[in-house]
C-alpha positions as CSV (number, residue, x, y, z in Angstrom):
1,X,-44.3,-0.4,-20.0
2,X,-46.4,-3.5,-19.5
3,X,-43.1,-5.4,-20.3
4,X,-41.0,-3.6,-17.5
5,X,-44.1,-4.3,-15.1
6,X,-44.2,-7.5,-15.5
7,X,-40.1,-8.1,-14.8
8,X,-40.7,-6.1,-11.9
9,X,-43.6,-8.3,-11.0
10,X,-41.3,-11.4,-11.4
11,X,-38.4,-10.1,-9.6
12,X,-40.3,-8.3,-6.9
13,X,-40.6,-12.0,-4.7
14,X,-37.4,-12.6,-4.5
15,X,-36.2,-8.5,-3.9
16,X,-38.9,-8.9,-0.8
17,X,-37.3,-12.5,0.7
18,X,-33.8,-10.6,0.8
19,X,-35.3,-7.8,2.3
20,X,-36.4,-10.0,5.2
21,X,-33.6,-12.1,5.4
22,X,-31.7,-8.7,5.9
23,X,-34.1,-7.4,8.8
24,X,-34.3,-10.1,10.1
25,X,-30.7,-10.6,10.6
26,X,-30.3,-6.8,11.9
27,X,-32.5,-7.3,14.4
28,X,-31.1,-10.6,15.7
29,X,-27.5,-8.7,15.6
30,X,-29.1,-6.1,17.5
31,X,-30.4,-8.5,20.1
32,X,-27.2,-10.6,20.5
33,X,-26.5,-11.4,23.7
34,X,-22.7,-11.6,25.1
35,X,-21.1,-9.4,23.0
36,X,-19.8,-6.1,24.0
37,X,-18.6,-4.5,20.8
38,X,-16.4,-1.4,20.9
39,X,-18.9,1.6,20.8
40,X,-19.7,3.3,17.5
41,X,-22.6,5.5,15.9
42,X,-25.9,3.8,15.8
43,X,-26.2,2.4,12.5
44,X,-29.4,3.2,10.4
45,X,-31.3,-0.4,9.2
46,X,-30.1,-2.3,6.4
47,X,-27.5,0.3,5.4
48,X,-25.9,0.5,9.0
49,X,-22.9,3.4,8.9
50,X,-22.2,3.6,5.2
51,X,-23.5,6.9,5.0
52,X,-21.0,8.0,7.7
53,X,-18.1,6.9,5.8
54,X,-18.8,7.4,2.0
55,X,-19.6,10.8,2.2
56,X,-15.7,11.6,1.6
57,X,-12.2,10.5,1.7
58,X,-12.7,7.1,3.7
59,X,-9.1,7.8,6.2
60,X,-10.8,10.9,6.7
61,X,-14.0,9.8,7.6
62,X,-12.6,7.2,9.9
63,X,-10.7,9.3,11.4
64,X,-13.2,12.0,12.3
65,X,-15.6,9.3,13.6
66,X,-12.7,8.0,16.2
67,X,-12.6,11.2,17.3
68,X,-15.7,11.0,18.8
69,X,-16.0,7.3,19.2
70,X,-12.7,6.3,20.7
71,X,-9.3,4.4,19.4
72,X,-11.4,1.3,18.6
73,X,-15.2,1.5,17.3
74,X,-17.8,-0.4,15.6
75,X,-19.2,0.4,12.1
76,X,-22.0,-1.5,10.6
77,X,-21.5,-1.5,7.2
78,X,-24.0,-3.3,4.9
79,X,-24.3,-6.4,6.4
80,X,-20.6,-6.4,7.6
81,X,-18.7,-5.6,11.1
82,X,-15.9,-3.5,11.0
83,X,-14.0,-2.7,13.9
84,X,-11.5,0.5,13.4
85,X,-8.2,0.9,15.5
86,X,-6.7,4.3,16.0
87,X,-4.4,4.6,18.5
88,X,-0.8,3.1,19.4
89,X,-2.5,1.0,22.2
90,X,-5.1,-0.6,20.2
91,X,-2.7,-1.1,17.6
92,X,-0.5,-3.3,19.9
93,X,-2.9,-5.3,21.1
94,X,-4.4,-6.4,17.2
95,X,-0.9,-6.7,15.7
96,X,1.0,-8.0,19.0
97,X,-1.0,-9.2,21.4
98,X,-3.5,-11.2,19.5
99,X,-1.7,-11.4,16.2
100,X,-2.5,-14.9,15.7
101,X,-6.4,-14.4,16.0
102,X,-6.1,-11.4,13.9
103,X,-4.0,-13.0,11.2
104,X,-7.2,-13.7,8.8
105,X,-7.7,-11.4,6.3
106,X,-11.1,-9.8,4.8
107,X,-10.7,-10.0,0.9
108,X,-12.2,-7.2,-1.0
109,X,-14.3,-8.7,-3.6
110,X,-12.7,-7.3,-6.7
111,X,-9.7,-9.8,-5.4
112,X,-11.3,-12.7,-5.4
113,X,-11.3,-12.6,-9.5
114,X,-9.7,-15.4,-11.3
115,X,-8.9,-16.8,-7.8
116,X,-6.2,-13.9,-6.9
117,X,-6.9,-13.6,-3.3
118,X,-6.6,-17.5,-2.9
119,X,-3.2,-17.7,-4.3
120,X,-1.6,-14.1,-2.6
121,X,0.7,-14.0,-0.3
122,X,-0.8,-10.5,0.4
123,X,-4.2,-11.9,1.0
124,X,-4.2,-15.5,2.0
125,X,-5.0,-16.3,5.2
126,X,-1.5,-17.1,7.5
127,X,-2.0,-21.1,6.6
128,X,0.4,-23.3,4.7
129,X,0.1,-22.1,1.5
130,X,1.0,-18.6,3.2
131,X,3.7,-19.6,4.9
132,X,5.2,-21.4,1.5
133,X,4.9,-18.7,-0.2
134,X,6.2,-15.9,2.8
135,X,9.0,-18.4,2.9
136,X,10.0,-18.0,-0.9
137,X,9.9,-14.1,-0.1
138,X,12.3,-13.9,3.4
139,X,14.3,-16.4,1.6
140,X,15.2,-15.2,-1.9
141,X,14.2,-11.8,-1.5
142,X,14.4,-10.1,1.4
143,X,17.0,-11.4,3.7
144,X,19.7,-9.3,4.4
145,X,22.6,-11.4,2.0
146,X,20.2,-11.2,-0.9
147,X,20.0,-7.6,-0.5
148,X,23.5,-7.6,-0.5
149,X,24.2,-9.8,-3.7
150,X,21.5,-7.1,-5.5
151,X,23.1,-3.6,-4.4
152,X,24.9,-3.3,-7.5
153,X,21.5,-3.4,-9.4
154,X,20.2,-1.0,-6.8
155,X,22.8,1.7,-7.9
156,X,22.7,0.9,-11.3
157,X,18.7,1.6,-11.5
158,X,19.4,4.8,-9.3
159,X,22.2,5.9,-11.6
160,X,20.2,5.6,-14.4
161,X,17.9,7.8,-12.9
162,X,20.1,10.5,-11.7
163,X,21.5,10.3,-15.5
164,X,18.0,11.3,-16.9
165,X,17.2,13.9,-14.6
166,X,20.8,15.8,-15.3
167,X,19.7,15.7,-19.0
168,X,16.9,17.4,-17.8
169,X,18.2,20.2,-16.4
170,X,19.5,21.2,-19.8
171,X,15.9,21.4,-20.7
172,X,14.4,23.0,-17.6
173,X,12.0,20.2,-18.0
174,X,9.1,19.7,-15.2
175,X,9.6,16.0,-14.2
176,X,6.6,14.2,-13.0
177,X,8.6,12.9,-9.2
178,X,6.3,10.0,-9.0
179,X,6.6,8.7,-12.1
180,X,10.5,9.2,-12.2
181,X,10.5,6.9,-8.5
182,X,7.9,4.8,-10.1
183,X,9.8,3.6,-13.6
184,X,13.2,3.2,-11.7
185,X,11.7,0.7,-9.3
186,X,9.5,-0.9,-11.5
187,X,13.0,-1.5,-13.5
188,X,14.4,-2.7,-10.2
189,X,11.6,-5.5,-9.9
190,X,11.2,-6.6,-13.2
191,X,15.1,-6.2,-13.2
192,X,15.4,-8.7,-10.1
193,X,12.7,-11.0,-11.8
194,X,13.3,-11.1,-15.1
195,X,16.8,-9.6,-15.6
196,X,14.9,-7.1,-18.1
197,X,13.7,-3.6,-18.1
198,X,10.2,-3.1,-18.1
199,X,10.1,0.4,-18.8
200,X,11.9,3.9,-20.9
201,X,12.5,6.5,-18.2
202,X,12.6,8.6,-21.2
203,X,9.4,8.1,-22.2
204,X,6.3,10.5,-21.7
205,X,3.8,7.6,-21.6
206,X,3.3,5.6,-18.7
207,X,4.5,2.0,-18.2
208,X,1.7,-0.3,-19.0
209,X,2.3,-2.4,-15.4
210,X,2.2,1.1,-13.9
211,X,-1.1,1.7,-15.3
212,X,-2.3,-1.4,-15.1
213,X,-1.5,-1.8,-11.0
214,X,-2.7,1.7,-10.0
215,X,-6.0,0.4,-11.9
216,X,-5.9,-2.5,-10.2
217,X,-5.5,-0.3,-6.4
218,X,-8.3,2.1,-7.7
219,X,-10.8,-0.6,-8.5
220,X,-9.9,-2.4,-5.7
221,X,-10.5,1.0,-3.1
222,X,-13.7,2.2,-4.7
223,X,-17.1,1.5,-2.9
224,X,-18.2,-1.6,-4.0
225,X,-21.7,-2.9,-3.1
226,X,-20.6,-6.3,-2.5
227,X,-18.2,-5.4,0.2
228,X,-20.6,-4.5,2.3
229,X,-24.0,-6.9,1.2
230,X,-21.8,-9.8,0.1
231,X,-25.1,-11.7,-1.7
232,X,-24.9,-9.0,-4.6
233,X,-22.2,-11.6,-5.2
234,X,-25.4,-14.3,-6.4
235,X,-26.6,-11.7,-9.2
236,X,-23.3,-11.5,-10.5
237,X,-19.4,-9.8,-10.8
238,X,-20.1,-6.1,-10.4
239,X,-18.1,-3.3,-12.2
240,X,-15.0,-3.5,-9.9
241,X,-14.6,-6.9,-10.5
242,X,-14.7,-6.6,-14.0
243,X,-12.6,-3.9,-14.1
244,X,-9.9,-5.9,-11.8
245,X,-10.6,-8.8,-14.1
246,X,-9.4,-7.3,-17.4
247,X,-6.4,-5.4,-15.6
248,X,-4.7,-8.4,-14.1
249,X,-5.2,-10.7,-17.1
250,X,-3.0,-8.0,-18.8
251,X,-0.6,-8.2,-15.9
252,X,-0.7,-11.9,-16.5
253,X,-0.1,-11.9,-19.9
254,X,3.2,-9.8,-19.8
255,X,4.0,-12.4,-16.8
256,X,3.5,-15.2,-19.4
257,X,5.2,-13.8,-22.2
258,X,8.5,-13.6,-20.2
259,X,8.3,-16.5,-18.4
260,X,7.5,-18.6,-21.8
261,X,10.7,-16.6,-23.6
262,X,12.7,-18.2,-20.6
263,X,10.9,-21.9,-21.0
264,X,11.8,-21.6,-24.8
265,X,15.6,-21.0,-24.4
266,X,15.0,-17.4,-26.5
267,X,17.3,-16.2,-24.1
268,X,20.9,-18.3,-24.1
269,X,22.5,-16.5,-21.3
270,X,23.0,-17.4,-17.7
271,X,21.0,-15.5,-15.1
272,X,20.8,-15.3,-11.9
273,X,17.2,-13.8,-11.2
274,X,14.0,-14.4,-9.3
275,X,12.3,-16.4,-12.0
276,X,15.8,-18.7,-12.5
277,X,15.0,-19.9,-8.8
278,X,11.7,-20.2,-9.1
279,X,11.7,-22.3,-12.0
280,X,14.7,-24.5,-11.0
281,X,15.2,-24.1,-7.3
282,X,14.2,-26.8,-4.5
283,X,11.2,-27.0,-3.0
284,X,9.3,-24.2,-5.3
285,X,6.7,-26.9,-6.1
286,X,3.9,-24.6,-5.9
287,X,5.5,-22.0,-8.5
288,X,4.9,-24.6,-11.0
289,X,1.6,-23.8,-11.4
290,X,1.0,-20.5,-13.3
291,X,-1.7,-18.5,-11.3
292,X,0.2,-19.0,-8.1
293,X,3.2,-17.8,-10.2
294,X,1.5,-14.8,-11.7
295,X,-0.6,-13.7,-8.2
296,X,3.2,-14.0,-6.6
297,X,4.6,-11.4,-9.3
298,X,1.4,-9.3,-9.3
299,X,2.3,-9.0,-5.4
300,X,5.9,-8.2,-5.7
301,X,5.2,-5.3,-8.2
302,X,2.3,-3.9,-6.8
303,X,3.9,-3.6,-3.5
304,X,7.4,-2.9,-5.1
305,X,6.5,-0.1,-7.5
306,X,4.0,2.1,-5.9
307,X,4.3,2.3,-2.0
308,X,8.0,3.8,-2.6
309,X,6.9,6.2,-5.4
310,X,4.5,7.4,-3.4
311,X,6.9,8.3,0.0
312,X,9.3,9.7,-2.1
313,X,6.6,11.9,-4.0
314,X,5.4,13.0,-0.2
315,X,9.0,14.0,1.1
316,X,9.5,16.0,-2.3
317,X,6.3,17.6,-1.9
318,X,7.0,18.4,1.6
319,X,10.5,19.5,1.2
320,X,9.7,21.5,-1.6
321,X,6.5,23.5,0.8
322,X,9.2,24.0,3.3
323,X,12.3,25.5,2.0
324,X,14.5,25.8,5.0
325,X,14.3,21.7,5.8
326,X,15.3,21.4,2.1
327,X,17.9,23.2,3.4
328,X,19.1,21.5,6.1
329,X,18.6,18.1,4.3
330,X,21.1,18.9,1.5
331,X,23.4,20.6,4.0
332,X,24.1,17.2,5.8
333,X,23.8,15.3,2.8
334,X,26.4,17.8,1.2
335,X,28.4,17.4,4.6
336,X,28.3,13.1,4.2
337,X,28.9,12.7,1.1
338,X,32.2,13.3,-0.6
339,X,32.4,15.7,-3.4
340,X,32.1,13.8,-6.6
341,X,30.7,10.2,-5.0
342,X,27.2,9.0,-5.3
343,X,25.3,8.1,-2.7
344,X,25.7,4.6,-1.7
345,X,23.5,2.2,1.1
346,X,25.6,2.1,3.3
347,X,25.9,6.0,3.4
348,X,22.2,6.2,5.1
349,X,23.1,5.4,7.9
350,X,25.1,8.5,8.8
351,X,22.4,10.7,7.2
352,X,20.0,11.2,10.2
353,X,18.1,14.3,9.2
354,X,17.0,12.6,6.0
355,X,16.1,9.5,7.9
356,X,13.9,12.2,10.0
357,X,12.3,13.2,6.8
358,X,11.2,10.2,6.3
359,X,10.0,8.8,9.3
360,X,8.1,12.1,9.3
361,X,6.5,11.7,5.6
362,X,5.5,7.7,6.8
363,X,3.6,9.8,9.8
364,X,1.9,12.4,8.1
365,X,1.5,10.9,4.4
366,X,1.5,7.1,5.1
367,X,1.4,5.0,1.8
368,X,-1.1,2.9,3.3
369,X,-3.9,5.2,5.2
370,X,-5.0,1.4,6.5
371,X,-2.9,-1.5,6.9
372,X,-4.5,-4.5,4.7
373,X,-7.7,-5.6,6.4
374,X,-6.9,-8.0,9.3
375,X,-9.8,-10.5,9.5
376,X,-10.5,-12.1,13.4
377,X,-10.2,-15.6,13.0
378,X,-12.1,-16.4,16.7
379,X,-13.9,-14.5,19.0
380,X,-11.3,-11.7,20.5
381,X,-11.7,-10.0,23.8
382,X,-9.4,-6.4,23.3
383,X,-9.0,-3.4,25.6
384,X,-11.6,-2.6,28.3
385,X,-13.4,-5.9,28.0
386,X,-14.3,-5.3,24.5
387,X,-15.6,-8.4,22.6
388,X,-14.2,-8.6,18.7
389,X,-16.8,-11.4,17.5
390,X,-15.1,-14.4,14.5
391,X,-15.2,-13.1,11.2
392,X,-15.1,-9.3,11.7
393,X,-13.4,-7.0,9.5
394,X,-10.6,-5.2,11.6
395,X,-9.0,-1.8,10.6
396,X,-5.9,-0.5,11.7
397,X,-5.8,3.1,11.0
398,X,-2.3,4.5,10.1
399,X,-4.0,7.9,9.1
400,X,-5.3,8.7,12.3
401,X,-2.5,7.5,14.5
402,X,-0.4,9.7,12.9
403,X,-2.2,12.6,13.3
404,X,-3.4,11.5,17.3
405,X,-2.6,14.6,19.0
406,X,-2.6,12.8,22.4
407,X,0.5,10.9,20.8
408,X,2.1,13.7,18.4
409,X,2.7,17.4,19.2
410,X,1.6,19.8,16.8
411,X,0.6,16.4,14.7
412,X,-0.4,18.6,11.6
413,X,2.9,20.2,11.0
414,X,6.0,18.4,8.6
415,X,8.3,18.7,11.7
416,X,11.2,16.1,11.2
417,X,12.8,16.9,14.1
418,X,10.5,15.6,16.2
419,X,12.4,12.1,15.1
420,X,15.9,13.3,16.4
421,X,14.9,13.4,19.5
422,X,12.4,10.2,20.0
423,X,13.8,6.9,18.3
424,X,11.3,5.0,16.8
425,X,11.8,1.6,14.7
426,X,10.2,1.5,11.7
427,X,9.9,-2.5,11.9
428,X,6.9,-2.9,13.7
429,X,7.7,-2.9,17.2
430,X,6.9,0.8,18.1
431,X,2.9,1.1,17.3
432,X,3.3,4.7,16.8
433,X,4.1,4.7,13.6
434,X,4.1,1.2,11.8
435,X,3.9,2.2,7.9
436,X,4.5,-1.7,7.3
437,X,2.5,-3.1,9.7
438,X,3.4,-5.5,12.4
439,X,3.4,-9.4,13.6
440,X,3.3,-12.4,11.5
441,X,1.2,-10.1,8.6
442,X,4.3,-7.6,8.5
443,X,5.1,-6.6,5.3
444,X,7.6,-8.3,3.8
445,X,9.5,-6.2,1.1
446,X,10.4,-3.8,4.2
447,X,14.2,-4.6,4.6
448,X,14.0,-3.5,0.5
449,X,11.8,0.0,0.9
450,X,14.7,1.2,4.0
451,X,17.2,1.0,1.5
452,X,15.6,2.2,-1.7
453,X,13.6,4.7,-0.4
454,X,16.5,6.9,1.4
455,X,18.9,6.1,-1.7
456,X,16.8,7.5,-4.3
457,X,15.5,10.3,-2.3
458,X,19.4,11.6,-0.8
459,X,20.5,10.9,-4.6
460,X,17.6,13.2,-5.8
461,X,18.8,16.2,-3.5
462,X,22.4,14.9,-3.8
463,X,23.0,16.0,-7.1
464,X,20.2,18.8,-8.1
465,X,18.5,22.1,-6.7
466,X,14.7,21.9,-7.1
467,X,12.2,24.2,-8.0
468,X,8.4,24.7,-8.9
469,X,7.7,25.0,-12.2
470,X,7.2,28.9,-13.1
471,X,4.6,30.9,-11.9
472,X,4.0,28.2,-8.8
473,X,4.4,28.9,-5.3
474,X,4.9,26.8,-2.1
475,X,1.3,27.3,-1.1
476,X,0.0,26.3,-4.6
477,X,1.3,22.1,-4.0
478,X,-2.0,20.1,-4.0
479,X,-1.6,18.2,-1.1
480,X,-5.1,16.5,-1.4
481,X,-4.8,12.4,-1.6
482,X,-6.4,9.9,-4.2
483,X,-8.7,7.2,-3.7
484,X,-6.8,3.8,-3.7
485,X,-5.5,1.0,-1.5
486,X,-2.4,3.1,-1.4
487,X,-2.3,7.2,-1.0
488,X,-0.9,8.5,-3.5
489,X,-1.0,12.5,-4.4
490,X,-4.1,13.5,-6.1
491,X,-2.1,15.6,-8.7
492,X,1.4,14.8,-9.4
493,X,4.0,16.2,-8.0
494,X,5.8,18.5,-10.5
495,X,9.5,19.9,-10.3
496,X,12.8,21.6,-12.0
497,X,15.5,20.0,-11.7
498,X,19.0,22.6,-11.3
499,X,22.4,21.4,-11.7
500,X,23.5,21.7,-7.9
């Protein structure tokens, strides 16, 4: 006792100088003069509005408070601003009309580990290494000739799927829908990358990268103290960090060992893959160096594998609550395609109601409840003489603009045919519904989601009738999200497949 008094004793100065550095700092915020923030609920001292949003599901909580608030609002949390946008309007102006200023980002601290968030694309702020590396992306990605050259991978990954799944339905087996999406494009990237397969669709455990990146989103999303009073940093790495710390050295590591086999000449053959170009191509400089080569893979798989798993899982889940647009999806699909063809690309195009389905699972179950934190990078003066101070954290809610009921009619209801009769473009240009953001910060693996996701979805429904496993009714899907960076279905989505 006398021991733990006297480290109490020792640490209690210091505990007390932070405490009036943080009062003291609240009450000159409080006084600042010249800034009209948006409005917001009073904030409590020290704290501010944490205990507003950490009392449940944060999109939620967000959400709720805009309600009451309006489509932009001020939180104090901790020690940090954060401005929340939710509403098409407000959304326009942060990702439009100010993109520039709002181009920073706010990096969560878990990032920052072994100097990730200074060497991502995702996460860097829009400066020169940004651009280099945004450049290698559009360039040997993403543009619409390298999509073409890689469409024969594209069907080969989505055959092998459909292949697995008709074994299946020998068996009856339940398949897990979101590990099926997530093991074929996981294959695709590491396919693209590496020319090898990362993963066994026929295999009950999950992928190690799977696990690894989900832990890495988890971590990443959970309340972290540091976030929000960032001189916790002084004492130390707390638990996310850690956590993130020992996941993405294992991510590293499987980077390594492939990239080394390549270095080595283990592997004779010619390829014509991501790493090729980035090891030999001109002007990839900066993909010399090993962490910027590793936090550029980690970026392309973590965006590549789960955002697309996770729509797909939604529609299913959707479809599979509401029998008669299952229906009517697999009628026009069954009308398109030929007897006896797969579905190809070029197909989806001609398949409007599906496209509905997914616009409509993007609105209601967005992969991303927030865009990545935008970061103002001077002071900003938005909507009704608003003033967005330097260095605030800035929100754009994709949660609650989907579900605005000034902007969507019956905005709680699956209804994709609300799509067939408004047009909206899903590249960033109509702020109703912008699943992959907008402006310079737009992400950039887009041009590859709109033709993956509607390819292995219509070949899903294409070739199989679907069902819930036994004793399970409509009613009974758990349609409750997990906590991550991305939204994923608390429980996985389960489902028969039947030879159609």
């Amino acid at each position: 006792m006398d021991a733990m008094l006297r480290m109490w004793l020792s640490w209690s100065p210091l505990a007390l100088a932070l405490l009036s550095i943080l009062v003291i700092r609240e009450i000159g915020r409080r006084h600042r003069k010249g800034h009209k923030l948006p409005p917001g609920p009073t904030p409590l001292p020290l704290i501010g509005n944490l205990h507003q949003v950490l009392s449940g599901m944060p999109h939620r909580c967000f959400a709720s408070l805009a309600e009451k608030y309006g489509p932009i609002m001020t939180l104090r949390l901790g020690q940090t601003t954060t401005v929340v946008v939710s509403s098409p309007d407000m959304a326009r102006e942060v990702l439009q009309k100010h993109d520039l200023a709002f181009s920073g980002r706010t990096v969560p601290d878990a990032l920052r580990t072994l100097g990730h968030s200074d060497l991502s694309v995702a996460w860097l702020p829009a400066n020169q290494e940004w651009r280099n590396l945004r450049r290698i992306t559009n360039t040997q990605l993403f543009t619409t000739r390298r999509l073409d050259s890689t469409k024969g991978l594209r069907a080969q990954k989505v055959r092998e799927l459909i292949s697995y799944v008709s074994e299946c339905c020998v068996s009856q087996k339940a398949l897990n829908i979101g590990r099926l999406v997530s093991v074929t494009t996981l294959n695709l990237m590491s396919s693209t990358i590496f020319s090898v397969d990362f993963a066994d669709l026929r295999s009950d455990s999950s992928p190690e990268v799977i696990e690894l990146i989900q832990d890495i989103m988890k971590a990443t999303a959970e309340p972290n103290l540091a976030d929000f009073f960032p001189w916790l940093t002084v004492v130390g790495p707390l638990a996310q960090r850690r956590r993130v710390t020992k996941s993405l050295k294992k991510l590293h590591d499987i980077f390594d060992e492939h990239v080394d086999r390549r270095l080595r000449g283990e592997d004779a053959k010619p390829h014509d893959d991501l790493l090729d170009t980035l090891l030999h191509g001109e002007n990839m400089e900066c993909m010399l160096d090993r962490l910027t080569r590793n936090a550029f893979f980690s970026d392309l798989f973590s965006a590549g594998t789960d955002t697309s798993s996770i729509t797909v899982a939604w529609a299913m889940a959707e479809l599979l609550r509401n029998p008669e647009l299952m229906a009517k999806v697999k009628e026009e699909i069954g009308r398109v395609i030929e007897p006896g063809k797969d579905v190809e690309e070029s197909d989806v195009e001609k398949l409007q109601y599906l496209q509905a389905v997914i616009k409509e699972t993007f609105r209601l179950h967005p992969a991303a409840p927030f865009l990545l934190p935008h970061r103002a990078e001077k002071t900003v003066e938005v909507g009704d003489g608003y003033v967005v101070p330097e260095g605030t954290r800035v929100l754009v809610s994709n949660w609650a603009i989907g579900r605005d009921s000034r902007v969507w009619e019956e905005p709680e209801v699956f209804m994709p045919e609300r799509f067939l009769k408004k047009d909206i473009d899903l590249r960033g240009h109509d702020f109703e519904l912008t699943p992959f953001g907008s402006g310079r910060r737009i992400c950039a693996g887009f041009p590859l989601a709109f033709r993956m996701v509607p390819l292995m979805l219509a070949s899903l429904l294409r070739g199989f009738d679907w069902k819930l496993p036994e004793g399970m009714a409509p009613e009974d899907i758990d349609m409750r999200e997990a906590l991550g960076l991305t939204m994923a279905m608390n429980v996985p989505l389960m489902a028969v497949p039947f030879a159609a």
